[in-house]
C-alpha positions as CSV (number, residue, x, y, z in Angstrom):
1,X,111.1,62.8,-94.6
2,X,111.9,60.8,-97.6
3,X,113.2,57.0,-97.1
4,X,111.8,56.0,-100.4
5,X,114.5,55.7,-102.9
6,X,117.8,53.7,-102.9
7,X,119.9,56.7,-101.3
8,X,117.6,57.6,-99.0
9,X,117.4,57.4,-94.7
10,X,116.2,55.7,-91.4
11,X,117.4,54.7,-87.8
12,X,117.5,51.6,-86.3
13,X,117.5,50.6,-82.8
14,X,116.7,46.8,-81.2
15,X,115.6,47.6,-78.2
16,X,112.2,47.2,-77.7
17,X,110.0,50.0,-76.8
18,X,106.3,50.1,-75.1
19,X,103.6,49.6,-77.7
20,X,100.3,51.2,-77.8
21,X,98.7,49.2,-80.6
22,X,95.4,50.7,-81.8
23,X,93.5,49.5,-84.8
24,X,90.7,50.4,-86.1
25,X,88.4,47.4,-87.4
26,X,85.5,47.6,-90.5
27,X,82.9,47.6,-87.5
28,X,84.5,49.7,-84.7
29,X,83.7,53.5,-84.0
30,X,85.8,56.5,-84.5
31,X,85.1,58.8,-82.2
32,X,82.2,57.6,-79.4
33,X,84.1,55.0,-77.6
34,X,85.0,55.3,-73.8
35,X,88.3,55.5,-73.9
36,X,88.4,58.7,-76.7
37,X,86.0,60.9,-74.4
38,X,88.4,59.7,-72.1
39,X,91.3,61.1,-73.5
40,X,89.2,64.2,-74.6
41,X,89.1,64.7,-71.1
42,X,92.9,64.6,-70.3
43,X,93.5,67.0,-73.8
44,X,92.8,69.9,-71.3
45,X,95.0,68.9,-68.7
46,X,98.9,68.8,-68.6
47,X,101.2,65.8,-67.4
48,X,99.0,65.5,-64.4
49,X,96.2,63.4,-65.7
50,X,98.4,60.4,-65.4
51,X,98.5,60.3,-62.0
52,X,95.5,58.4,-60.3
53,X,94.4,61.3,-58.3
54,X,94.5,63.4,-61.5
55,X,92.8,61.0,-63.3
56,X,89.8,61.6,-60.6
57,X,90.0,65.2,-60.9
58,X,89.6,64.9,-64.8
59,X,86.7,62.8,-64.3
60,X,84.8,66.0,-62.2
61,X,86.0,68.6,-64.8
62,X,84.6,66.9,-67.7
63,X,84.1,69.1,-70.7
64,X,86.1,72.4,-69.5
65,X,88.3,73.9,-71.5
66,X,92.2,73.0,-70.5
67,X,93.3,75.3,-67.4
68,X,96.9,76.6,-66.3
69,X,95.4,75.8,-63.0
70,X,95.2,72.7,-63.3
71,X,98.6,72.1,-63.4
72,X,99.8,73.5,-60.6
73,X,98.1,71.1,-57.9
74,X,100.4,68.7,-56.1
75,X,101.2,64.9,-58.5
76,X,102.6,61.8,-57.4
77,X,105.2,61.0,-60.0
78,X,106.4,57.6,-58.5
79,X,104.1,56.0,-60.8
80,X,105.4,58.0,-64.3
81,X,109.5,57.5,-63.7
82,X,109.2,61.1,-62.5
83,X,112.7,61.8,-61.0
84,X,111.0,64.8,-59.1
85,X,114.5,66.6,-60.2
86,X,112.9,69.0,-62.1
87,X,109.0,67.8,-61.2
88,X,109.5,69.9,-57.9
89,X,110.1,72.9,-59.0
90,X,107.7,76.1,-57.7
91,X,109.3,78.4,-59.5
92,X,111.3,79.8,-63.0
93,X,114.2,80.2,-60.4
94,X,114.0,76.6,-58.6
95,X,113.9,75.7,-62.3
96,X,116.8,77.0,-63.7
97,X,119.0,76.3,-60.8
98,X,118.3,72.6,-61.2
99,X,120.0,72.5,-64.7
100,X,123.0,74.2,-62.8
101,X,123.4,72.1,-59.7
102,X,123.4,68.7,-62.0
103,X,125.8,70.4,-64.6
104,X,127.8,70.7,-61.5
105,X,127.3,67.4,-60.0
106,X,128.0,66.2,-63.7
107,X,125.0,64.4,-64.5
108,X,123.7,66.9,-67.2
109,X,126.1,67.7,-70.0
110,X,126.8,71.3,-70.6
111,X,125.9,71.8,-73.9
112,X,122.4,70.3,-73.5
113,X,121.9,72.8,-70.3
114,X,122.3,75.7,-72.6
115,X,120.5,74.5,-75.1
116,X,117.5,73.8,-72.1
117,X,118.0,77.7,-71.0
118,X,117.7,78.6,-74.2
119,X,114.6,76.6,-75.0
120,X,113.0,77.9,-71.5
121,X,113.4,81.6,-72.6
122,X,112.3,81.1,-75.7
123,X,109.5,79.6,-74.7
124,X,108.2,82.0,-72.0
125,X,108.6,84.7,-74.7
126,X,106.0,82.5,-77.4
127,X,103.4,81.8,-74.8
128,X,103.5,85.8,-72.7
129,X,102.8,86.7,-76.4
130,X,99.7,85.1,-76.1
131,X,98.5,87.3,-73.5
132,X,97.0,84.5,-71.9
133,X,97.2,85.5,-68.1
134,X,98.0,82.2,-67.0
135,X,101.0,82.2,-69.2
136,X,103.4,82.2,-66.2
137,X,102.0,79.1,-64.5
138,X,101.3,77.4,-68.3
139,X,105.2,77.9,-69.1
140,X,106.5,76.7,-65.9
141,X,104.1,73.8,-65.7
142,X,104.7,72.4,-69.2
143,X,108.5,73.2,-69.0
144,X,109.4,71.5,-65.6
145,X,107.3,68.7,-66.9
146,X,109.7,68.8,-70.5
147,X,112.7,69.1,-68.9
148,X,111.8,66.0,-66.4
149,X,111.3,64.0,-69.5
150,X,114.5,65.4,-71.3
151,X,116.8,64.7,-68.2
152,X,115.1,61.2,-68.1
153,X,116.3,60.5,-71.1
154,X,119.8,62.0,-70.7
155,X,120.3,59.3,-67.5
156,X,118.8,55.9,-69.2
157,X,118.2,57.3,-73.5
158,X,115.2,55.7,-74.9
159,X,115.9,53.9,-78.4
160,X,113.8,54.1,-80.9
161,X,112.9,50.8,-83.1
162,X,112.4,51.2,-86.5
163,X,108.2,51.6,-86.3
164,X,107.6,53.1,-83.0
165,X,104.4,53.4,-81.5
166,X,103.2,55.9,-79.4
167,X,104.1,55.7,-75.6
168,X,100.9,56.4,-73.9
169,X,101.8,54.7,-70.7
170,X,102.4,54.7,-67.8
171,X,103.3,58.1,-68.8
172,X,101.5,59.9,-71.7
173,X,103.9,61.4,-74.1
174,X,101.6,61.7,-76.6
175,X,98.8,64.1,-74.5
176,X,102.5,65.5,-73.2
177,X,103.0,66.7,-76.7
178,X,99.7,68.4,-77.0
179,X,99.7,70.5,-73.9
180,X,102.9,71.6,-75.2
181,X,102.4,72.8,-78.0
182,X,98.5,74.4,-77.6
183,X,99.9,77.2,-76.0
184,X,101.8,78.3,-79.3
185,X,99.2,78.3,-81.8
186,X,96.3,81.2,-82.2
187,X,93.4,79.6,-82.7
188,X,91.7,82.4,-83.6
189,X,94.0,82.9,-86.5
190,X,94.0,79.0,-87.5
191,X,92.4,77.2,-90.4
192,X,91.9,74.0,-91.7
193,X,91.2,73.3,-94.9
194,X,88.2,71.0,-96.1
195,X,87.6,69.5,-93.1
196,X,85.0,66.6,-94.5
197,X,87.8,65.2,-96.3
198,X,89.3,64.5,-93.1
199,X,85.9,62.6,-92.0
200,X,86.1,60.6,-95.4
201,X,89.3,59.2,-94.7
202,X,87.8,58.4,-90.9
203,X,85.3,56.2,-93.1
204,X,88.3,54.9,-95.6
205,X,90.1,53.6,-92.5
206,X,86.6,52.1,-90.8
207,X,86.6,50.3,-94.2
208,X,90.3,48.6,-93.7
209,X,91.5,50.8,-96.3
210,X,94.6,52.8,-96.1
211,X,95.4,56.4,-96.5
212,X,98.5,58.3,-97.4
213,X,99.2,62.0,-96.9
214,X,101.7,63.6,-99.0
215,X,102.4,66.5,-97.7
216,X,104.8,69.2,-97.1
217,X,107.2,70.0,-94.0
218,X,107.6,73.3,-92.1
219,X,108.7,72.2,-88.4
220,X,109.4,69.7,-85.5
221,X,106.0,70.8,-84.3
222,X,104.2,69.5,-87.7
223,X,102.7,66.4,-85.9
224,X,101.5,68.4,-83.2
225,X,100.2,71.2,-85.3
226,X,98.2,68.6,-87.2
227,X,96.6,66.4,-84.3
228,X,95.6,70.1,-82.2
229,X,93.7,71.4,-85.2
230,X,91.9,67.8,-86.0
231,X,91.6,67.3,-82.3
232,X,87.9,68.1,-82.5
233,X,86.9,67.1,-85.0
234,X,88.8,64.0,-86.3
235,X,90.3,62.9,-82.7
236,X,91.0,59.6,-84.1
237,X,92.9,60.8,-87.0
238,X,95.1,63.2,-84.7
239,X,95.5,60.1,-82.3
240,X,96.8,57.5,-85.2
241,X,98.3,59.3,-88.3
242,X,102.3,57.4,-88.3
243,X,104.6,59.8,-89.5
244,X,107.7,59.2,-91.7
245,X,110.1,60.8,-89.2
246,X,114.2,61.6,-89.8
247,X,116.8,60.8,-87.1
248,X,117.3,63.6,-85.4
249,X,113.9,63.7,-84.2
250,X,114.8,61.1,-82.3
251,X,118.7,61.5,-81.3
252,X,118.1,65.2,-80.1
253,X,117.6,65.1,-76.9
254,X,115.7,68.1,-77.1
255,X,113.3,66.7,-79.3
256,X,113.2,62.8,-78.3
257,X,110.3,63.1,-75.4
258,X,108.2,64.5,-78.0
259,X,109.0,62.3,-80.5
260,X,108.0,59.5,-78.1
261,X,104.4,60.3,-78.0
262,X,103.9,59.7,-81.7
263,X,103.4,57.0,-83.7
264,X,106.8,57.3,-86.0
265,X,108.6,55.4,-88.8
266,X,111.9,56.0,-88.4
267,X,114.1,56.9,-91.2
268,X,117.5,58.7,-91.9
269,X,117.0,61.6,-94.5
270,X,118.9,61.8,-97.4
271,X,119.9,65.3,-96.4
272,X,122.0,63.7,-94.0
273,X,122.5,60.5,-95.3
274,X,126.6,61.2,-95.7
275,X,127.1,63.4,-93.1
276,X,129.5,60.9,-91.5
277,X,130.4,58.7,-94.9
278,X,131.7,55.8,-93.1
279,X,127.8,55.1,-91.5
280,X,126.1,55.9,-95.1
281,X,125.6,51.9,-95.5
282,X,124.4,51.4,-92.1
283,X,121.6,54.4,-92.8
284,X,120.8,52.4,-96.1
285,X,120.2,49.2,-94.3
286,X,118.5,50.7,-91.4
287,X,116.0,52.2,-94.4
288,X,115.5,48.8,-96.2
289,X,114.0,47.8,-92.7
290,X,111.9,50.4,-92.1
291,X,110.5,50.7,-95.8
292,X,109.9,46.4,-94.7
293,X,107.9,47.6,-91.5
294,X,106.1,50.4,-93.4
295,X,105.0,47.8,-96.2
296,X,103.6,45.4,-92.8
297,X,101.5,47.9,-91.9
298,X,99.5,49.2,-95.2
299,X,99.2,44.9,-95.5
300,X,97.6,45.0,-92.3
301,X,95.2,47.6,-93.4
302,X,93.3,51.0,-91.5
303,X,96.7,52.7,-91.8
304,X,97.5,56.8,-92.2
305,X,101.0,57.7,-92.7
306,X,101.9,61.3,-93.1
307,X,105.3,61.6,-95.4
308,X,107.0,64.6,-97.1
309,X,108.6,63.4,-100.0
310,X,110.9,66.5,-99.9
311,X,113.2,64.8,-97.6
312,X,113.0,67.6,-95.1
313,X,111.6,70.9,-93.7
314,X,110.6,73.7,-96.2
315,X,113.0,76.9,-95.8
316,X,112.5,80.1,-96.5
317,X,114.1,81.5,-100.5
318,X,117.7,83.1,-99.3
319,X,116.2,86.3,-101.2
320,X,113.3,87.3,-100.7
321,X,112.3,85.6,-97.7
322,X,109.6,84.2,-98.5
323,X,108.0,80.5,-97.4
324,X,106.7,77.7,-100.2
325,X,107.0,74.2,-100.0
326,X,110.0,72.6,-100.9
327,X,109.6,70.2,-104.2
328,X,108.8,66.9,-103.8
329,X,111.5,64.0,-104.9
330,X,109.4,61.9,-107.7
331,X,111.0,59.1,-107.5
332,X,110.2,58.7,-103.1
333,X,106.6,59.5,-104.1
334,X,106.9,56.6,-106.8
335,X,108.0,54.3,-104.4
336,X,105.3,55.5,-101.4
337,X,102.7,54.8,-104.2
338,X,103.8,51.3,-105.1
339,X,104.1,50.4,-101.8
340,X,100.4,51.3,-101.7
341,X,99.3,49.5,-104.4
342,X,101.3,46.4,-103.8
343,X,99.9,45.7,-100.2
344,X,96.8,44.1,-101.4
345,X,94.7,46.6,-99.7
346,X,92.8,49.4,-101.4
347,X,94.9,52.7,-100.5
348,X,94.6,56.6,-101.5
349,X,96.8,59.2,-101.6
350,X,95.6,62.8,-100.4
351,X,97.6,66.3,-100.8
352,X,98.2,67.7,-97.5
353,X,99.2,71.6,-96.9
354,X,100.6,72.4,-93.6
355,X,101.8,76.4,-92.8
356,X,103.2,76.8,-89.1
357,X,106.7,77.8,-89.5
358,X,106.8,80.8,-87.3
359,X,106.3,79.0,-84.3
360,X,109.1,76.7,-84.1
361,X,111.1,77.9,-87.5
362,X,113.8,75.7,-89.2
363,X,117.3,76.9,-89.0
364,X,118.0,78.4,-92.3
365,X,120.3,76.0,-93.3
366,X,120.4,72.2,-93.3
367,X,123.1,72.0,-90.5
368,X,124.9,68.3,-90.0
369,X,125.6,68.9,-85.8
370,X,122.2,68.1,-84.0
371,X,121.2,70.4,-81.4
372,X,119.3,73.1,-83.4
373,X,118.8,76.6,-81.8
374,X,114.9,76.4,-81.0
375,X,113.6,80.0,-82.2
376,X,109.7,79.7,-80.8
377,X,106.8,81.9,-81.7
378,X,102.3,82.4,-80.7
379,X,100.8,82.2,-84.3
380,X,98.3,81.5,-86.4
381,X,98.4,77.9,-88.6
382,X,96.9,76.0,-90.9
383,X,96.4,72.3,-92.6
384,X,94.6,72.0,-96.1
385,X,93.9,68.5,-97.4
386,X,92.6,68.1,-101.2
387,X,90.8,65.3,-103.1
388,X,92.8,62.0,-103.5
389,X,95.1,62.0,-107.0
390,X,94.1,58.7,-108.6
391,X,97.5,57.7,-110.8
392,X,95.9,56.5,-113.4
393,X,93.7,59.3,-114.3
394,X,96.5,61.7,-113.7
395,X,99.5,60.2,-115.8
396,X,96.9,59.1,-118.6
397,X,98.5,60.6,-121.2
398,X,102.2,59.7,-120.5
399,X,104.4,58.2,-122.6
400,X,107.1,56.4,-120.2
401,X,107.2,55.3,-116.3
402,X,109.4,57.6,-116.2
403,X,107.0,60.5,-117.5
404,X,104.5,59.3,-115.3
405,X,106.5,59.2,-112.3
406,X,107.6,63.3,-112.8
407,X,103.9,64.5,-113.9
408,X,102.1,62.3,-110.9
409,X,104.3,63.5,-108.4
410,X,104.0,67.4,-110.0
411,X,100.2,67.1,-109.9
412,X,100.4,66.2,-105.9
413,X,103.1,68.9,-105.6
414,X,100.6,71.7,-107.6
415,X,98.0,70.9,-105.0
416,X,99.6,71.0,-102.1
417,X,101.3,74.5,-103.5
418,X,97.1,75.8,-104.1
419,X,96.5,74.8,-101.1
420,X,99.5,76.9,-98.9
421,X,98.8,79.7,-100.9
422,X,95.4,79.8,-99.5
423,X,96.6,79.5,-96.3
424,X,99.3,81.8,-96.5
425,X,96.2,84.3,-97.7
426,X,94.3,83.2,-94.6
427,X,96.5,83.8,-92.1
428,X,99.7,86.0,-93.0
429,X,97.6,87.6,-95.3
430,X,95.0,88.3,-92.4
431,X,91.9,87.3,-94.8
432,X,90.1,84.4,-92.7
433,X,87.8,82.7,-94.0
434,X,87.9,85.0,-97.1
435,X,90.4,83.5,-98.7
436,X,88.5,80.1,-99.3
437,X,88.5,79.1,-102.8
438,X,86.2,76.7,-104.7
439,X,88.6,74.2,-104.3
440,X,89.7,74.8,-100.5
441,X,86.8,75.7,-97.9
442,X,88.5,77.0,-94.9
443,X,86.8,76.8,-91.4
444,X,88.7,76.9,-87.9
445,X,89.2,74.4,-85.5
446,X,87.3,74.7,-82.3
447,X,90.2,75.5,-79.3
């Protein structure tokens, strides 16, 4: 989302949320510390690795691949907030008649118990396509545990503050996230693109330096796509990238329990910056004090923020169907860079591809209401990152700022444009790992 430019979004909230604050000093290590095989641990298990006794049961199945199974033994959800409304359910039926009886008793609106029948159903459908043959237990597990977290937040909403940090406890949103989204992606159709880059910026951030991605946007399930395919090799990246994130990420109540478990700048997208005129101001205001919290954090150093300087999700052309990324708004990419270069800490700006919009597609039209149909898929997806674009080298021959501004932000738009198409080639075109270039070296991420 884009929050850079005078017209641009973000929302903000003063209620203070719980902070997870991880940094990452010159001298500490990436990916061998306790509490990372820890959590490597818990990425194979659902919701119930929070619990003490779950946390036991981790602890003996050490090293196994995440299992359906798993998430079917008996929890104690006292300690999480669980309401056990939805927690106690043993079955799609026991399920589904739960968002009926508290329409009825008028503690769940009706709209957003459509809209959670809706997301159920489409759901099952994505993960039987799998063929996993645990997909049964794997849907109602996750789901009963989503629509706890959703009803939660219907009773007492969660506010977001401007930087929000993810909520890893006493609950873990964040692993939460993961577990739901796994099921969606083939992994054997999957690709990342030059994965040592990824390591390079692991030893940028050891440094204290700061790293940008500027990428493109396909879906609400971006942040999740990314940390799953990085989650073995670059667990620290998946675990710590903040994302520039637009409202209604996090005033859908569909959508805010996963929104929780990342680590977010929130922002109001242009898109929908005068949606309701009379709040227009408030959105600019609300994006002056975010754009002030972003600017804390590259000054602190051993930052990654993700941002799409496109202002929103890339939609397919009208005619001919067909995915690209949407272009990229110069003068927000201007900004992100000075940002950078003003926060007294050596920064550098990567090109990041990301292709996963058939499993949780955009609607085709940027629609003002929030409460977006959820249309769900099991595919194949991809990230590609490039070499960083140095500004100087690139807008060497420019004449103006304003020249500099349109052919810098072009250049990071031109890679990120190589780099879906060889993705597209990988995985819709069903090539593999024959559609690597010289410039883009595709290998898959270990599920």
């Amino acid at each position: 989302m884009s929050i850079l430019s005078s017209s641009s979004p973000t929302l903000f909230f003063s209620t203070a949320n719980p902070r997870v604050s991880v940094s990452l000093s010159p001298t500490s290590t990436v990916s061998t510390s306790p509490s990372v095989r820890s959590r490597s641990i818990f990425r194979r298990f659902p919701y119930l690795a929070f619990s003490r006794a779950a946390n036991a049961a981790a602890e003996t199945f050490e090293g196994k691949k995440w299992s359906s199974s798993s998430a079917t033994q008996p929890i104690s959800g006292s300690e999480l907030g669980y309401s056990h409304t939805f927690i106690d359910a043993l079955s799609e039926q026991d399920l589904l008649s739960v968002i009926q009886r508290e329409v009825e008793a008028g503690t769940l609106p009706k709209h957003i118990a459509h809209s959670m029948e809706e997301l159920y159903q489409n759901y099952k459908n994505a993960v039987f396509q799998s063929g996993n043959p645990r997909a049964e237990d794997i849907v109602l597990s996750n789901m009963r545990v989503a629509f706890d977290r959703m009803f939660l937040d219907v009773k007492e909403p969660f506010e977001f503050s401007p930087y929000h940090e993810a909520i890893q406890e006493p609950f873990n949103y964040y692993m939460f996230g993961q577990n739901y989204i796994r099921p969606l992606i083939n992994f054997r159709e999957s690709y990342v693109g030059n994965v040592s880059l990824f390591s390079e910026m692991e030893e940028q951030l050891k440094q204290g330096e700061n790293v940008i991605l500027i990428s493109n946007h396909q879906s609400e399930a971006d942040p999740a796509v990314i940390a799953l395919l990085l989650e073995t090799t670059n667990p620290y990246i998946s675990e710590n990238i903040i994302y520039v994130a637009g409202d209604r990420v996090i005033t859908d109540p569909l959508c805010k329990p996963f929104s929780m478990g990342r680590n977010l700048l929130c922002v109001y997208s242009k898109k929908h910056m005068n949606d309701v005129p009379e709040l227009a101001d408030m959105k600019r205001r609300a994006n002056t004090r975010s754009l002030k919290e972003m600017a804390l954090l590259l000054r602190g150093g051993s930052k990654i923020i993700w941002i799409a300087p496109s202002g929103g999700r890339d939609r397919p052309d009208p005619v001919t169907n067909q995915w690209f990324p949407a272009p990229f708004d110069a003068s927000s990419l201007d900004n992100m860079r000075r940002l950078v270069d003003h926060a007294g800490v050596v920064g550098h700006i990567y090109p990041l591809a990301i292709l996963c919009h058939d499993i949780m597609p955009p609607p085709p039209q940027v629609e003002k209401e929030i409460g977006e149909k959820r249309l769900i898929s099991f595919h194949g997806t991809g990230i590609s990152v490039a070499p960083e674009v140095d500004f100087q080298n690139a807008t060497a021959s420019c004449g103006s700022p304003e020249e500099a501004k349109a052919v810098y932000s072009q250049a990071l738009y031109d890679s990120v444009c190589e780099q879906y198409n060889v993705l597209q080639s990988a995985i819709n075109g069903a090539k593999g790992l024959e559609a690597s270039t010289s410039s883009v070296s595709l290998s898959q991420p270990v599920d």
